[in-house]
C-alpha positions in Angstrom: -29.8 8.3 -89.3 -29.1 11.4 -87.0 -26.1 13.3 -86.9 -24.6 12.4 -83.9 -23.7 9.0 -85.4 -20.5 11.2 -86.8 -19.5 13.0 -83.3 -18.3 12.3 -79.9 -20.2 12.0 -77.2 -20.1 14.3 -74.5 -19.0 11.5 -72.1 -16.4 10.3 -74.7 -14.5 14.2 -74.5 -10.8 12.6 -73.6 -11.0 11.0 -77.0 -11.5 14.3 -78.4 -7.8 15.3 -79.5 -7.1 12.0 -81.4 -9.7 9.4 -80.6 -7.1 7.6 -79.1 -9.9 4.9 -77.5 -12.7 3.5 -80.2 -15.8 6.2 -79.5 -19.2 4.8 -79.4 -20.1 5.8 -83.1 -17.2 3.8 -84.6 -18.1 0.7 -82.4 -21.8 1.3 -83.7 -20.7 0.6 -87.1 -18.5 -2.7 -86.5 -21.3 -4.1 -84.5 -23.7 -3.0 -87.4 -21.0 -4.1 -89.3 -20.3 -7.5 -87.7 -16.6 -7.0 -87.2 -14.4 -7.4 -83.8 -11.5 -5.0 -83.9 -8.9 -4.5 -81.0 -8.0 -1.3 -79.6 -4.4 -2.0 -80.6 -5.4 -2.0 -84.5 -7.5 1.2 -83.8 -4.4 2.9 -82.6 -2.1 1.8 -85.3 -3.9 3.9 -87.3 -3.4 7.8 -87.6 -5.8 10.3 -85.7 -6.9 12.0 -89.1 -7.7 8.5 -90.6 -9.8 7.8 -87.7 -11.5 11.2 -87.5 -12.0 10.0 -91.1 -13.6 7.0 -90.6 -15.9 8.5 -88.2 -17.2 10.9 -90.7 -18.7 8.2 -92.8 -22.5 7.9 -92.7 -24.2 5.0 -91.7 -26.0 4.1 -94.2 -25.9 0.3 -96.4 -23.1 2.4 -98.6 -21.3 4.3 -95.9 -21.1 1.2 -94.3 -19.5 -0.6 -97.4 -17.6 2.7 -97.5 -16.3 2.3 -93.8 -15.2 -1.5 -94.2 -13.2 -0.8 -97.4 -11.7 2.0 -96.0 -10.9 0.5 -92.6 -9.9 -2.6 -94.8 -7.5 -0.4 -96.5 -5.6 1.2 -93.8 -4.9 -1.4 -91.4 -3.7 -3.4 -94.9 -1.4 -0.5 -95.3 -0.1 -0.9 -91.6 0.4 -4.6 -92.1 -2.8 -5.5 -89.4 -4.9 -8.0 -89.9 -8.3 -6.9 -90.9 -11.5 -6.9 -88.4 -12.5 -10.3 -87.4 -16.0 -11.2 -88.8 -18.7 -11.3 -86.0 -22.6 -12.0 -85.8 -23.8 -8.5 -86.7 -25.2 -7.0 -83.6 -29.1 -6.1 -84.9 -30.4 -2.6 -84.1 -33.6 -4.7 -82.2 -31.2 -5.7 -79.0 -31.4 -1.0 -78.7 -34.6 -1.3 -80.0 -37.3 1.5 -78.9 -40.0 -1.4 -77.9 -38.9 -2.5 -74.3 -35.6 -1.4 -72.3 -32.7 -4.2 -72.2 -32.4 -5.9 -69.2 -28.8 -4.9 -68.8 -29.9 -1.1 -69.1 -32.5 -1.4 -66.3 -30.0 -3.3 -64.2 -27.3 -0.5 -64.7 -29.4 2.1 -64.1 -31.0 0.2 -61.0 -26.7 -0.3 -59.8 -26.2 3.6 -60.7 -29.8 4.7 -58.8 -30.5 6.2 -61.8 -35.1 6.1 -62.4 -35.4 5.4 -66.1 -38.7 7.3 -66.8 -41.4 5.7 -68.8 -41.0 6.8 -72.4 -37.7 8.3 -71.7 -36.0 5.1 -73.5 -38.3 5.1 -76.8 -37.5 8.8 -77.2 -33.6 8.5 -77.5 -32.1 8.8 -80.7 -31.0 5.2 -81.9 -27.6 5.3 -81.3 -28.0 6.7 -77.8 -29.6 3.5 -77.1 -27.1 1.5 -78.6 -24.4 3.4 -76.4 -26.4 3.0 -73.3 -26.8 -0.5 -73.7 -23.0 -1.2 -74.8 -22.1 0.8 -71.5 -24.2 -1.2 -69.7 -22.7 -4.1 -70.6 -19.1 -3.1 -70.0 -17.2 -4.3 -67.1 -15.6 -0.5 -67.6 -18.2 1.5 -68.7 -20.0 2.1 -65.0 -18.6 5.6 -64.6 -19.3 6.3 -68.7 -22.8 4.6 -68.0 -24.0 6.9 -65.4 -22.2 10.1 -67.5 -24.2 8.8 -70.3 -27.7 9.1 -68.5 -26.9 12.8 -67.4 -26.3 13.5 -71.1 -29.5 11.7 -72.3 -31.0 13.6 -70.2 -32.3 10.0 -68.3 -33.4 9.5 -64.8 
């Protein structure tokens, strides 16, 4: 898995300080994960605990290493623990075809998705484009997004 599974996002840079709002590669492991978690329970729990969490690979153990963890802290706070989920599978950002909801955002944003340009991002720049996409907020982040990919 690449590295930038453990960082912020250029577009994600007011999180910076404390993560305050769940970045994209902490989402990317509760989907992988299959776990719904509110923003609330993400910000009962201490900036260095999240930077923490975010430092955890994603791999089959650093994902059981993430859930225990995240298990244990929001236990510690008295919050109930992530709601189970269908597990979002890494096919929906596949490299194979782009997701209808990316091709409609761009076409909303006027951004040209060149051909190839989608099966040469890095997986989880996929996955972020696509959750974006999706997101009744994410238009301005969407757009930011492409810029950074280097798409359209």
């Amino acid at each position: 898995m690449d590295g930038e599974v453990g960082r912020l996002f250029g577009f994600e840079a007011e999180y910076r300080e404390d993560l305050h709002f769940i970045p994209m590669a902490i989402r990317y492991r509760l989907d992988l994960a299959g776990w719904k978690f509110s923003l609330e329970s993400w910000q009962r729990i201490s900036a260095a605990d999240r930077f923490g969490l975010l430092a955890t690979p994603v791999t089959p153990e650093g994902l059981r290493a993430f859930g225990a963890e995240l298990h244990r802290l929001l236990a510690g706070l008295g919050v109930p623990p992530p709601a189970p989920a269908p597990p979002s599978l890494p096919a929906a950002w596949g490299p194979d075809e782009v997701p209808e909801a990316v091709r409609s955002a761009c076409g909303l944003a006027g951004i040209v998705l060149p051909e190839g340009r989608w099966s040469a991002l890095a997986e989880i720049r996929r996955y972020a484009l696509l959750k974006l996409s999706r997101s009744r907020h994410g238009g301005g982040k969407f757009k930011a997004a492409c810029e950074e990919f280097g798409v359209g």
